[in-house]
FILO-169854 format. One record per residue: x negated, y, z of N, C-alpha, C in turn; residue number from 1. Coordinates in steps of 0.1 Angstrom, whole numbers, plus 5000, padded with zeros to 4 digits. Layout:
N
PT   nxx   nyy   nzz  caxx  cayy  cazz   cxx   cyy   czz  num
PT     X     Y     Z     X     Y     Z     X     Y     Z  NUM
...
//
This chain:
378
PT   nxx   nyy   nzz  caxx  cayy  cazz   cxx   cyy   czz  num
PT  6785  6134  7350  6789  6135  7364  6776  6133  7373    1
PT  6778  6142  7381  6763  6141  7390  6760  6127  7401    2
PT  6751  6121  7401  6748  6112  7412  6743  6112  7422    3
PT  6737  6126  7422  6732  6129  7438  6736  6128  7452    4
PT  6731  6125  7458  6734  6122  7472  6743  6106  7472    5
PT  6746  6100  7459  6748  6087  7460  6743  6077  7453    6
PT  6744  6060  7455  6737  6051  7449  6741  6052  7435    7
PT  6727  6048  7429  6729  6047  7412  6726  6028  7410    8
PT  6739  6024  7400  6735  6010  7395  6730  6014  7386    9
PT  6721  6002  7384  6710  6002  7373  6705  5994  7367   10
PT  6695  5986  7353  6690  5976  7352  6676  5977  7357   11
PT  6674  5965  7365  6656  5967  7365  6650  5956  7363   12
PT  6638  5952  7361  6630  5941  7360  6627  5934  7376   13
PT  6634  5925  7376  6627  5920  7394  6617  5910  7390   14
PT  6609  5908  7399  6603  5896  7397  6605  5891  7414   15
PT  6611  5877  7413  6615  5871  7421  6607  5865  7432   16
PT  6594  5857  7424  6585  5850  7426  6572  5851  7417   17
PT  6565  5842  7423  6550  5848  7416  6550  5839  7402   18
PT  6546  5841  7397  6541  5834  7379  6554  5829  7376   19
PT  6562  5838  7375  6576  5833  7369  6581  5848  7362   20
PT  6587  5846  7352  6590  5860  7342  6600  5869  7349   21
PT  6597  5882  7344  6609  5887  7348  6624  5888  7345   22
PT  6634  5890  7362  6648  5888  7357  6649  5903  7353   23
PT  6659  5904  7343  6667  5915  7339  6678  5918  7352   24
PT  6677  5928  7358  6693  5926  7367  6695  5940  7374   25
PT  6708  5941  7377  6713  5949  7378  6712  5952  7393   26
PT  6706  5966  7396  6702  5966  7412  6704  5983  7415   27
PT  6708  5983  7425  6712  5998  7436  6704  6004  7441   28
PT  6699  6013  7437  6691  6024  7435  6699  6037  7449   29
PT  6692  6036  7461  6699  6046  7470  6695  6058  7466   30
PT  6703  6071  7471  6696  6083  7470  6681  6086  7478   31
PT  6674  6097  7470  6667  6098  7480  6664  6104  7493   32
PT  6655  6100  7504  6660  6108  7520  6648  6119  7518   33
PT  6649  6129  7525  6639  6137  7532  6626  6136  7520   34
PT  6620  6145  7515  6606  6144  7510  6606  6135  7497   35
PT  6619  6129  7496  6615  6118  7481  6625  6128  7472   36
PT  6622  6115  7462  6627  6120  7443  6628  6108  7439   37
PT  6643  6113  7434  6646  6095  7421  6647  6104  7408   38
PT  6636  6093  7402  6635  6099  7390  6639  6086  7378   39
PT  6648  6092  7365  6651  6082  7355  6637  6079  7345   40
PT  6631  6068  7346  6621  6065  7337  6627  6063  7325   41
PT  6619  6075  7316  6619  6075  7306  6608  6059  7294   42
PT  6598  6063  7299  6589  6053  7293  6580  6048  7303   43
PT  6574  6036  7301  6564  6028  7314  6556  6016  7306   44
PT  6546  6017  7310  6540  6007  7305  6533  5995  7312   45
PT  6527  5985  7305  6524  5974  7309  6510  5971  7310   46
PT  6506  5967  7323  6490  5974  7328  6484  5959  7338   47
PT  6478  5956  7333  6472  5944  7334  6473  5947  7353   48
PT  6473  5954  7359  6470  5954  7376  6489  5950  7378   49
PT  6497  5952  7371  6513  5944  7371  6509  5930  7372   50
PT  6501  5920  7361  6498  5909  7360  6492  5902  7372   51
PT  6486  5910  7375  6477  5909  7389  6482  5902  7399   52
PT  6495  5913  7398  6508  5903  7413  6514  5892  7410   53
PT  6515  5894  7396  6523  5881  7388  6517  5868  7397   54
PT  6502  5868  7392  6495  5855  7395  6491  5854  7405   55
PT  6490  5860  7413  6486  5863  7426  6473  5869  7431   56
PT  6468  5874  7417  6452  5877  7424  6450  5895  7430   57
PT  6464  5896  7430  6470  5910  7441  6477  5909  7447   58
PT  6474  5906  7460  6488  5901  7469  6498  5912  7476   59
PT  6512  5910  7471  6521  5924  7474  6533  5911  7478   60
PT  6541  5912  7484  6556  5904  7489  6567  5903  7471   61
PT  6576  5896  7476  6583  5896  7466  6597  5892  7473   62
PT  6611  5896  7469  6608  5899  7454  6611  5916  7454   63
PT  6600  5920  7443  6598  5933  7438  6599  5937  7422   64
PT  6597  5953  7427  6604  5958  7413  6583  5962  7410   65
PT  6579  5961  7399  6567  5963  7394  6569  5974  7387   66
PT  6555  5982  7384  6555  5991  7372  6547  6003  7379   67
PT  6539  6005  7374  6533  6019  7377  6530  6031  7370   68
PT  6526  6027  7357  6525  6037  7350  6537  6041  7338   69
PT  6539  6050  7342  6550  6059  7335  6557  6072  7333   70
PT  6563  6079  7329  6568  6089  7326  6586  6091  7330   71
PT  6590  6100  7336  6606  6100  7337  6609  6119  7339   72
PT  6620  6119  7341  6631  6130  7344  6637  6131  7357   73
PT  6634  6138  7370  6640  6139  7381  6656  6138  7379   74
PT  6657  6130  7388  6672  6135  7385  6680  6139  7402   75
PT  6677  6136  7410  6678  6141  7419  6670  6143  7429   76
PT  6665  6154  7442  6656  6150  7449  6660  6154  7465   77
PT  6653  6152  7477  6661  6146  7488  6656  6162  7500   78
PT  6660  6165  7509  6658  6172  7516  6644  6179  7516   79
PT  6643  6195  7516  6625  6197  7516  6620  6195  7506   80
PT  6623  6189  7496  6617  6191  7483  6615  6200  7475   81
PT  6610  6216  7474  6609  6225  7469  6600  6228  7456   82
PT  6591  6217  7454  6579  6220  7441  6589  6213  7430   83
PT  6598  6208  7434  6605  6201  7417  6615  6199  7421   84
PT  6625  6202  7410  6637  6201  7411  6647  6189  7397   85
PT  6658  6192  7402  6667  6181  7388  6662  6187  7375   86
PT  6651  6175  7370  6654  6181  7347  6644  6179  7348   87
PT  6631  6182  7359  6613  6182  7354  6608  6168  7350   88
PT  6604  6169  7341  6599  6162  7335  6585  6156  7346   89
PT  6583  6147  7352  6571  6140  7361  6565  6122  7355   90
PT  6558  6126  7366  6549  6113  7359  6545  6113  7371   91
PT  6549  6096  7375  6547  6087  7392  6533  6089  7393   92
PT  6533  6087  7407  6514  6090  7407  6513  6075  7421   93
PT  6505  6063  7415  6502  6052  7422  6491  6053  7433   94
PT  6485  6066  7430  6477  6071  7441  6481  6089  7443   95
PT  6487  6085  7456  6491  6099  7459  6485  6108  7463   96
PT  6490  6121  7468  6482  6130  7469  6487  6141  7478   97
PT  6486  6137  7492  6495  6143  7503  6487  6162  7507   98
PT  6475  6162  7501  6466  6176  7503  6469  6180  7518   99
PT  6468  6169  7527  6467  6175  7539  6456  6167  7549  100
PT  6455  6150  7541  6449  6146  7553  6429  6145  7550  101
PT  6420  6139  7554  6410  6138  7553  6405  6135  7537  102
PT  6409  6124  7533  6409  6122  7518  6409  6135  7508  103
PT  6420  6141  7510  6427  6150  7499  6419  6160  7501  104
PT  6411  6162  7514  6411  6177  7520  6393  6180  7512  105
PT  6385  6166  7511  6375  6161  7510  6372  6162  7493  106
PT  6357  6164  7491  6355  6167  7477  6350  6158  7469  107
PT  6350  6151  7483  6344  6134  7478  6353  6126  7477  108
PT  6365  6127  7476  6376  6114  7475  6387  6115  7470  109
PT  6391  6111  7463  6407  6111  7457  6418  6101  7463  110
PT  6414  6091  7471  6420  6081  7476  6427  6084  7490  111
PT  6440  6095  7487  6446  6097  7500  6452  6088  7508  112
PT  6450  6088  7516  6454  6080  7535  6468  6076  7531  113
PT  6478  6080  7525  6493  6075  7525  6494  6065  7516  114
PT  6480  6059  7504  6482  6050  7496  6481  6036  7498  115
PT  6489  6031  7494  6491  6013  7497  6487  6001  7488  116
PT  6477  6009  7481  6471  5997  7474  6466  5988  7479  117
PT  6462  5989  7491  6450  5973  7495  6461  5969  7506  118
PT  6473  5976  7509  6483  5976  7526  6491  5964  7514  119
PT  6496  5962  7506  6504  5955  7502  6516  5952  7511  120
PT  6522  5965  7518  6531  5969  7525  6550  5963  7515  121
PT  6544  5972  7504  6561  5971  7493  6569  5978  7500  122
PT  6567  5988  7507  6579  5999  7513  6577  6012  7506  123
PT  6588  6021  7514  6583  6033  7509  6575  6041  7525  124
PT  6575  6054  7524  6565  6055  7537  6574  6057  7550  125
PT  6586  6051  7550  6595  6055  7564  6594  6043  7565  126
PT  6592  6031  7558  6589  6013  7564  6600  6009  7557  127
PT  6610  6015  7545  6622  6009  7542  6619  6008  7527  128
PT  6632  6005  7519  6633  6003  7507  6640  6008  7504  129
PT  6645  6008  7488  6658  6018  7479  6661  6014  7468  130
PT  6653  5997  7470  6660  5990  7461  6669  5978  7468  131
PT  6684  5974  7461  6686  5963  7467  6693  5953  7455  132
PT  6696  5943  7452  6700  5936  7444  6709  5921  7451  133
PT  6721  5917  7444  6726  5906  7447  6720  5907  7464  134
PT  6721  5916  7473  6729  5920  7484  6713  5916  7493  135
PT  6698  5917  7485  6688  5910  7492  6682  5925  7488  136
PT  6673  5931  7495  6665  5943  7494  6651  5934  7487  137
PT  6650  5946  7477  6639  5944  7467  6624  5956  7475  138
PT  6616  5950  7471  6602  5955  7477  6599  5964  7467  139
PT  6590  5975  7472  6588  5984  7456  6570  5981  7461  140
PT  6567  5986  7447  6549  5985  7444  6543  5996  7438  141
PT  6532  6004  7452  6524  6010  7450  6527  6024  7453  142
PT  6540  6025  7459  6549  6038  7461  6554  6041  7444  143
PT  6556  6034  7436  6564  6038  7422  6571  6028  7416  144
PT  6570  6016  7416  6583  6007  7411  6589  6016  7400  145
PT  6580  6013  7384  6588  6018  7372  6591  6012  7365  146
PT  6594  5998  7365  6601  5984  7358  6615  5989  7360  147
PT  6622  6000  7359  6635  6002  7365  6637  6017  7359  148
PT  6655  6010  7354  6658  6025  7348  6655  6038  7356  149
PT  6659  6034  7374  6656  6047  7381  6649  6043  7392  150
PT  6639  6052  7397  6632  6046  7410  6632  6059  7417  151
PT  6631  6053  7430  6630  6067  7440  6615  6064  7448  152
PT  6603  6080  7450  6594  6087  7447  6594  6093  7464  153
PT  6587  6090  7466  6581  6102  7478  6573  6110  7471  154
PT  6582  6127  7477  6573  6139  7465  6555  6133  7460  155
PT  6549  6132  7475  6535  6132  7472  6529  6121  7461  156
PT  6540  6116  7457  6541  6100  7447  6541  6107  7433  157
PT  6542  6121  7434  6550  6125  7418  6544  6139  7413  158
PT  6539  6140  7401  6534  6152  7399  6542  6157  7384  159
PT  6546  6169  7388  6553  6174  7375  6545  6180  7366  160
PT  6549  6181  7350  6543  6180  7336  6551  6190  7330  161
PT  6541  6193  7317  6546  6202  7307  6560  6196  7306  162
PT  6568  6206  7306  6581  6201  7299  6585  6199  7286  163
PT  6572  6201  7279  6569  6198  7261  6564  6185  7257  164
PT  6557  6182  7266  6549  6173  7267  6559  6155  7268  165
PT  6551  6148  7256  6566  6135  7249  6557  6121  7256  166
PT  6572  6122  7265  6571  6112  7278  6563  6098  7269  167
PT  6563  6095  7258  6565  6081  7256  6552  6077  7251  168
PT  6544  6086  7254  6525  6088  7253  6524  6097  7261  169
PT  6524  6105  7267  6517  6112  7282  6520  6101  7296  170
PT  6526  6090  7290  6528  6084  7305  6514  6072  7300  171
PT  6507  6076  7298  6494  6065  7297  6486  6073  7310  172
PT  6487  6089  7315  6477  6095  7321  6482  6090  7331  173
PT  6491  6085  7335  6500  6080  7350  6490  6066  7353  174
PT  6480  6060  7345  6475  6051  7348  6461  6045  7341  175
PT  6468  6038  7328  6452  6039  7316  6440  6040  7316  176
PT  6446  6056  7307  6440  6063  7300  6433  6070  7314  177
PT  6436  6075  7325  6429  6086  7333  6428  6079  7340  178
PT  6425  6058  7346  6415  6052  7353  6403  6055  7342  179
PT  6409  6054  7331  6392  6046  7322  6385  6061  7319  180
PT  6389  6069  7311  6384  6081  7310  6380  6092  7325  181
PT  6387  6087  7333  6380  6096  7349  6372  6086  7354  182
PT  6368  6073  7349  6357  6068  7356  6341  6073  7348  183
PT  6343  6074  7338  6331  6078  7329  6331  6095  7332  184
PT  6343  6101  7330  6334  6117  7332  6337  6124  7351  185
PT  6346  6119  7357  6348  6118  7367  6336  6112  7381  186
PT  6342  6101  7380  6329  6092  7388  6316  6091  7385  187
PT  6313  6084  7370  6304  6081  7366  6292  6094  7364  188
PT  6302  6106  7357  6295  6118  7358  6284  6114  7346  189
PT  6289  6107  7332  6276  6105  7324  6271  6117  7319  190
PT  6261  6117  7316  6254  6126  7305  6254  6125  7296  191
PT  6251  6138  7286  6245  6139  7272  6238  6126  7273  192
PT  6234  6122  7262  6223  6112  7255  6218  6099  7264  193
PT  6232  6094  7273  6230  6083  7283  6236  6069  7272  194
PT  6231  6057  7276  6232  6045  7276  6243  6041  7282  195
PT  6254  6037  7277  6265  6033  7286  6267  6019  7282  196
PT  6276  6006  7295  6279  5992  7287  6294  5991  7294  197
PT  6301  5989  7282  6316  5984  7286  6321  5971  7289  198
PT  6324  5964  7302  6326  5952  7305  6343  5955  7301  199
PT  6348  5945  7288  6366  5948  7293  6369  5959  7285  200
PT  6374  5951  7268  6382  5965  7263  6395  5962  7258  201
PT  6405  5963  7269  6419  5967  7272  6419  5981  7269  202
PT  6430  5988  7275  6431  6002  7274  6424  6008  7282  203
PT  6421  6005  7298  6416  6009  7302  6398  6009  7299  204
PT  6394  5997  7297  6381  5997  7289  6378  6008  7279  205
PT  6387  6008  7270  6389  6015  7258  6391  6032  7260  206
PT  6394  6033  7272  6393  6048  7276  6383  6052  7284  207
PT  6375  6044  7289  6361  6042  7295  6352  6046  7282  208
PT  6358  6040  7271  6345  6043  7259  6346  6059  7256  209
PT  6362  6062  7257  6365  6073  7250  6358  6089  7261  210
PT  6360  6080  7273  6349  6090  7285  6337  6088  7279  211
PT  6329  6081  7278  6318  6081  7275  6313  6090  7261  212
PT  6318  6088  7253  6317  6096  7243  6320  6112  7243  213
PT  6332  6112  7249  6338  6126  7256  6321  6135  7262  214
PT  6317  6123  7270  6304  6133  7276  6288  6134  7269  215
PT  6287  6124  7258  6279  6130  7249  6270  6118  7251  216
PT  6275  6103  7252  6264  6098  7259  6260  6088  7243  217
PT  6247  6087  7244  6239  6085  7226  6243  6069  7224  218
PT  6246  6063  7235  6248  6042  7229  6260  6042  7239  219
PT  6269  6035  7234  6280  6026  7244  6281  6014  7240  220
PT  6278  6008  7245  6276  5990  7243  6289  5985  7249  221
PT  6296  5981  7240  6314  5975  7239  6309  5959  7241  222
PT  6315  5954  7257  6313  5942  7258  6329  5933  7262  223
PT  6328  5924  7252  6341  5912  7254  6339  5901  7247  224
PT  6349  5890  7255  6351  5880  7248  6359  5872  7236  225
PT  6366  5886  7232  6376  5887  7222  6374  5901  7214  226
PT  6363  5894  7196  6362  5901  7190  6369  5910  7182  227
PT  6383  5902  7180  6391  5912  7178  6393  5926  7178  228
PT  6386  5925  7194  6390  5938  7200  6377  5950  7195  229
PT  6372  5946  7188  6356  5952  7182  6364  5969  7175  230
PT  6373  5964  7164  6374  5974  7152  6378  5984  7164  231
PT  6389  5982  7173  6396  5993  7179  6384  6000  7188  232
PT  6368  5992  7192  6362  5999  7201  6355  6010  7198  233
PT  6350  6007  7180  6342  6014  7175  6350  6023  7169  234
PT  6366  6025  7163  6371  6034  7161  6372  6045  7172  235
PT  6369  6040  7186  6369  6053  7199  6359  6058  7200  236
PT  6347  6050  7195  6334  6057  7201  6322  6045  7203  237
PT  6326  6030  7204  6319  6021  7207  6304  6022  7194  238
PT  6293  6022  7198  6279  6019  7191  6277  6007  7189  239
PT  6276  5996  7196  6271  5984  7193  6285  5977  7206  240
PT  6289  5966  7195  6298  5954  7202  6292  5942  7205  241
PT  6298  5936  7220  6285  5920  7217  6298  5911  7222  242
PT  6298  5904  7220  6304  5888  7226  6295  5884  7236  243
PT  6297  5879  7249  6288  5872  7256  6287  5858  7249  244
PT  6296  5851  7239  6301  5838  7242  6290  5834  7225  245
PT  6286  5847  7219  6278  5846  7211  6258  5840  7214  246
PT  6262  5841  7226  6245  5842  7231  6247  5829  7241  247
PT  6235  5823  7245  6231  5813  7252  6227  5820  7264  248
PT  6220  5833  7265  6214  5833  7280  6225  5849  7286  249
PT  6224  5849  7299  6233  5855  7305  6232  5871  7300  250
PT  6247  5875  7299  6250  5886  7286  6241  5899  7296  251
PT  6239  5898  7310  6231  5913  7311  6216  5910  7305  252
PT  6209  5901  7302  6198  5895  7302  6195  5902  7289  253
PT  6210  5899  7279  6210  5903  7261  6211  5920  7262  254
PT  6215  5921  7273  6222  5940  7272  6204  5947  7275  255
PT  6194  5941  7287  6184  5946  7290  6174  5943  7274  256
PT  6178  5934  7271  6164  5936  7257  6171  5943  7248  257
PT  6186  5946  7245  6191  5957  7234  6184  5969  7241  258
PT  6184  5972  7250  6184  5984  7255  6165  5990  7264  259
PT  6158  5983  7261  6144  5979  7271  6141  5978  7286  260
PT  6153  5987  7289  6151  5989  7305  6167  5989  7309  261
PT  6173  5983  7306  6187  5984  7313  6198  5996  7307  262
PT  6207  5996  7313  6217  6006  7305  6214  6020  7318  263
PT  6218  6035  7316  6222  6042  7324  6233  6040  7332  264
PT  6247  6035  7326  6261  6034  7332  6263  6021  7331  265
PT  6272  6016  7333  6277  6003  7330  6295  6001  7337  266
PT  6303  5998  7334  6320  5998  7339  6323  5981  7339  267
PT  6328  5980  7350  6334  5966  7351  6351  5969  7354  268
PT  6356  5963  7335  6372  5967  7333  6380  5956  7329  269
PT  6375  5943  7339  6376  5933  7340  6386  5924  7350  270
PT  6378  5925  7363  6384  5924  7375  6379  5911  7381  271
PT  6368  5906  7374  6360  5893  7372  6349  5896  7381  272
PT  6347  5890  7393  6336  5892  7401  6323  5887  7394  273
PT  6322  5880  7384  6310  5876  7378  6308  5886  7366  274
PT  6315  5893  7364  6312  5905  7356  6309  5917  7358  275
PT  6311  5915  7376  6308  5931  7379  6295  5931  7386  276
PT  6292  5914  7386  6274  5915  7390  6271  5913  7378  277
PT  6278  5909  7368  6265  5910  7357  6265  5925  7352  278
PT  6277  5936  7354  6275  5945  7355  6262  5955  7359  279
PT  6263  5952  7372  6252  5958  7378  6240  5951  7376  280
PT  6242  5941  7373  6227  5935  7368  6223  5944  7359  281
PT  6230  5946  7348  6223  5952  7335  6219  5970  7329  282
PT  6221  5976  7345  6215  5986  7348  6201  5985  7347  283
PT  6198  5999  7348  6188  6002  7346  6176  5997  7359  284
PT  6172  5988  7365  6162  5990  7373  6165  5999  7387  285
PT  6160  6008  7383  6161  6020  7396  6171  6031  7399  286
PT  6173  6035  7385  6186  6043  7388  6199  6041  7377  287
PT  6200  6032  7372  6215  6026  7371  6222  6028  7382  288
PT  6240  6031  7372  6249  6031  7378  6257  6021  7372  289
PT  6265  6012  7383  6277  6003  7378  6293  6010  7387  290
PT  6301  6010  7378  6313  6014  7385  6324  6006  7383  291
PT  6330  5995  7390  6338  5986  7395  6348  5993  7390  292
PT  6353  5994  7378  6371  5998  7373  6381  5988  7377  293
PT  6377  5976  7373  6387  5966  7370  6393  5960  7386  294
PT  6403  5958  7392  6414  5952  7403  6405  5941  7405  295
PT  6399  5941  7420  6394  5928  7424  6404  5919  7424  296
PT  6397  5905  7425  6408  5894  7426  6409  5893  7443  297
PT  6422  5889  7452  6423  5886  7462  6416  5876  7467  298
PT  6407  5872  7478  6405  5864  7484  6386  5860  7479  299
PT  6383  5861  7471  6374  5863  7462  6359  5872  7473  300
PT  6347  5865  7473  6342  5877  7477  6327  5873  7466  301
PT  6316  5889  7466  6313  5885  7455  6294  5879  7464  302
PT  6290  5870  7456  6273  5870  7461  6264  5872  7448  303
PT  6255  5880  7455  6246  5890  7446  6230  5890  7448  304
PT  6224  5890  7441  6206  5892  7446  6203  5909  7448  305
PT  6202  5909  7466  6199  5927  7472  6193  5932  7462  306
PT  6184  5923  7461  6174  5934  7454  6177  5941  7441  307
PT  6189  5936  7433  6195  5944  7426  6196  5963  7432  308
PT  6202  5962  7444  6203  5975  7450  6191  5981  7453  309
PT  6182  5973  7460  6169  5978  7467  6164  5982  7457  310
PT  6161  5981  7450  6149  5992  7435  6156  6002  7432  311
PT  6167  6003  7432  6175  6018  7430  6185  6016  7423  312
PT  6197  6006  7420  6207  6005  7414  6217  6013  7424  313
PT  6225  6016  7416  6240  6024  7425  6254  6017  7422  314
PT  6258  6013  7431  6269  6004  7428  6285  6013  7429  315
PT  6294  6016  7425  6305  6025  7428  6316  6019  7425  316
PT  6325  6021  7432  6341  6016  7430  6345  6031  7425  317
PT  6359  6030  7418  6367  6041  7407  6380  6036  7408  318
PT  6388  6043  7415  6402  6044  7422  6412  6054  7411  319
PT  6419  6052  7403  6423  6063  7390  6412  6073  7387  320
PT  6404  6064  7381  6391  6079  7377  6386  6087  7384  321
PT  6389  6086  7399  6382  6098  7407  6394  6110  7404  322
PT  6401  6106  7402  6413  6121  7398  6419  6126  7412  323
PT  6419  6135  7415  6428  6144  7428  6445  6142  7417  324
PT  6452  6135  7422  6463  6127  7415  6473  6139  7407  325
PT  6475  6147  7421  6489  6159  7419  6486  6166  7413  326
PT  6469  6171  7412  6465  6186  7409  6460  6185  7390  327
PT  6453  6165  7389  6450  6162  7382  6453  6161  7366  328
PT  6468  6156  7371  6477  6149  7358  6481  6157  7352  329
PT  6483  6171  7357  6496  6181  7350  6483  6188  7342  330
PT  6464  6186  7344  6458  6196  7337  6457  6184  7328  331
PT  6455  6172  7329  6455  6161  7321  6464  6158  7310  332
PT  6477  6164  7313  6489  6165  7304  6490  6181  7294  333
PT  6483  6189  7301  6478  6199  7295  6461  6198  7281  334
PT  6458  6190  7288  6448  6190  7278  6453  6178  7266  335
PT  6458  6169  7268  6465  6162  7254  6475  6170  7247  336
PT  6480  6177  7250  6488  6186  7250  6481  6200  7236  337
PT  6466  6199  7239  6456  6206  7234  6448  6204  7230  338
PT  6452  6187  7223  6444  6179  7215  6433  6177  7221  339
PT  6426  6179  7233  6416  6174  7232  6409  6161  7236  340
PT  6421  6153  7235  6421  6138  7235  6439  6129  7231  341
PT  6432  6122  7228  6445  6114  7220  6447  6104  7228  342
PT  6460  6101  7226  6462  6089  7232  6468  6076  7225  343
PT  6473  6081  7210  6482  6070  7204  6476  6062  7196  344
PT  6461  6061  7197  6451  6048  7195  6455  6037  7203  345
PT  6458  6039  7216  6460  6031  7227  6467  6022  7231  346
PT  6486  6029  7223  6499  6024  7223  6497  6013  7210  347
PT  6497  6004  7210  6499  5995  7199  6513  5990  7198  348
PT  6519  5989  7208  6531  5981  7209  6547  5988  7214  349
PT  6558  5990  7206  6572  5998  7211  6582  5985  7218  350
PT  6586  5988  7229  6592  5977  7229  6607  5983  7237  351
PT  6615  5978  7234  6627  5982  7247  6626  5972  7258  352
PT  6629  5982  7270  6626  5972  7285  6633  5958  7285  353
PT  6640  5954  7282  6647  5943  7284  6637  5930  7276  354
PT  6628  5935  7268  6618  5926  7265  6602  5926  7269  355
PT  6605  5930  7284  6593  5931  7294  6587  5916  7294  356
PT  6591  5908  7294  6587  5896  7292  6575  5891  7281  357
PT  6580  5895  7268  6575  5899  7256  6563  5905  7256  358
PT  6564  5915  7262  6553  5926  7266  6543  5921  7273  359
PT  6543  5913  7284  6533  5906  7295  6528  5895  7281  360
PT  6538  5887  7274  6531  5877  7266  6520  5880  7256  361
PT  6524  5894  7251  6515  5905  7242  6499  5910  7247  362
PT  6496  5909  7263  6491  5913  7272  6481  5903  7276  363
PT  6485  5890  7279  6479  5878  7280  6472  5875  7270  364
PT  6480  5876  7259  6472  5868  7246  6461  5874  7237  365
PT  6462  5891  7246  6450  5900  7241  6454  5905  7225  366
PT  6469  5904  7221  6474  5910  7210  6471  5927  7213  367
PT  6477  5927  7223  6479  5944  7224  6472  5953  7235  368
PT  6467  5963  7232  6463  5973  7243  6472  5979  7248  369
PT  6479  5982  7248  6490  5988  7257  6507  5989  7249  370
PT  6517  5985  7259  6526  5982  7249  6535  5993  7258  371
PT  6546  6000  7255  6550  6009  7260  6570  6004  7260  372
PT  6574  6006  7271  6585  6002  7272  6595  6014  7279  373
PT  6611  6007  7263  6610  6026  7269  6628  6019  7270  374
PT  6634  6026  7278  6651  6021  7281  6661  6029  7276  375
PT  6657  6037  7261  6666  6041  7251  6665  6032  7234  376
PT  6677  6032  7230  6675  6023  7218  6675  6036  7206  377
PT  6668  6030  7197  6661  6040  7191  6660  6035  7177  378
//
């Protein structure tokens, strides 16, 4: 029976309050108005910028439904909607992509004007919501709220995909895999036979490496404090792995004598303001690049010696890889699609949503690179 044009109950993950786990609960899902799409999430995963709000070092209202990267099936969509209809297969986009205002229009930016990452607003763009539970309206995050069997999408929120293409690994490009990999060939723009250093290998770090490689670049220097994470770096592409916690003097100090003169790139996939100066510390002198991947912490500001900059270092921030979101994802889902990158190095972990909990514990403890949570039992 169709649900369109009416509310869907549903289960979703709320989080009520900050550093407290998530409830399982059953919440009302409106239709969507004018210009949006509710789509049923198929699969979604668990991405350390979720954690972020948990603890507070991303400040968004509560209580909210979390989740951004993931994959689903429209199922119905609201007035004006003409690029997608009920059955397409989409993938939420956390940075939208309205192709009309300054941002979009621009060849320099992918960060369109309708996006609420730093507004920590939790609406949708009419100033309301479309979630409500136990009779209190629930906040959504980032224009996608995919902790939930169904969420509703303002079109410019949503880009549609191969209809071949298996939601339960293409939904890494909704977030991941296409920050870490569009910061390196995107942003960073490395070259053939360049010197790269990875601060942070999560998934997103880990697809930072797999950019790097992607563009031909001759060293990538895999840096963390959990060796563990070594075998998985060097199976992507990583050349030399270091521990800082191995060395006595400060790890850019160790990265400039592996290297003589500093690295060419360098990624901070951390979110550690002492990592993204030691980052840019361990460029090259003059024309090093460091590119800020990782979610600043709130409130935090960072102090640095100028003259880092003044000799010629280049400092960059990386907003989903530099990706144009809408136009991005569907050639992104095309090219996995065509082997020419993989993703299921990345997934270590199957979980069903109702052990979202499990998943964040998996995530903390540095067991897993990406655990994927999916609301079919299997």
């Amino acid at each position: 029976m169709s649900m369109a044009g009416k509310v869907i109950k549903c289960k979703a993950a709320v989080m009520w309050e900050a550093n407290k786990p998530f409830s399982i609960e059953e919440v009302e899902v409106a239709p969507p108005k004018a210009h949006e799409i509710r789509v049923k999430i198929v699969a979604t995963g668990i991405c350390r910028s979720d954690d972020h709000v948990i603890t507070g070092a991303l400040v968004m209202p509560f209580p909210i439904i979390l989740g951004h990267e993931a994959a689903g099936i429209v199922e119905s969509v609201g007035q004006g909607v003409t690029s997608i209809k009920p059955g397409d297969k989409v993938i939420p986009l956390f940075v939208p992509y309205c192709g009309e205002c300054s941002s979009c229009l621009s060849s320099k930016s992918n960060l369109c004007i309708k996006n609420n990452i730093s507004s920590g607003g939790g609406f949708m763009l009419d100033g309301t919501t479309r979630f409500t539970c136990k009779g209190k309206a629930i906040h959504h995050f980032l224009g996608t709220s995919t902790f939930t069997e169904y969420t509703v999408l303002h079109e410019s929120f949503v880009a549609k995909i191969d209809p071949a293409a298996p939601l339960e690994k293409v939904f890494l490009i909704g977030c991941g895999f296409s920050t870490g990999y569009g910061a390196a060939v995107q942003t960073a723009k490395v070259e053939p036979g360049s010197i790269c250093a990875i601060f942070g290998l999560g998934g997103v770090g880990l697809s930072v490496i797999m950019g790097c490689k992607a563009a031909g670049a001759s060293r990538i220097i895999a840096v963390d404090i959990n060796s563990d994470k070594f075998a998985k770096a060097k199976e992507l592409g990583a050349t030399d792995c270091v521990n800082p916690r191995d060395f006595k003097k400060p790890i850019h100090e160790v990265l400039i004598e592996m290297t003589g003169h500093g690295v060419d790139y360098a990624f901070e996939v951390v979110g550690h303001i002492e990592t993204m100066v030691a980052a840019l510390a361990c460029c090259h002198y003059n024309y090093g690049v460091s590119v800020v991947v990782g979610v600043p912490p709130a409130a935090q500001k960072i102090t640095f010696d100028p003259m880092l900059l003044f000799t010629g270092r280049t400092w960059k921030g990386s907003v989903f890889g530099g990706w144009k979101s809408k136009d991005s994802v569907p050639k992104l889902v095309a090219d996995y699609m065509k082997k020419i990158f993989v993703l299921d190095p990345l997934i270590t972990h199957r979980l069903h949503f109702t052990k979202i909990n499990e998943g964040f514990d998996l995530l903390r403890t540095g067991k897993s690179i990406r655990t994927v949570l999916v609301f079919q039992d299997s």
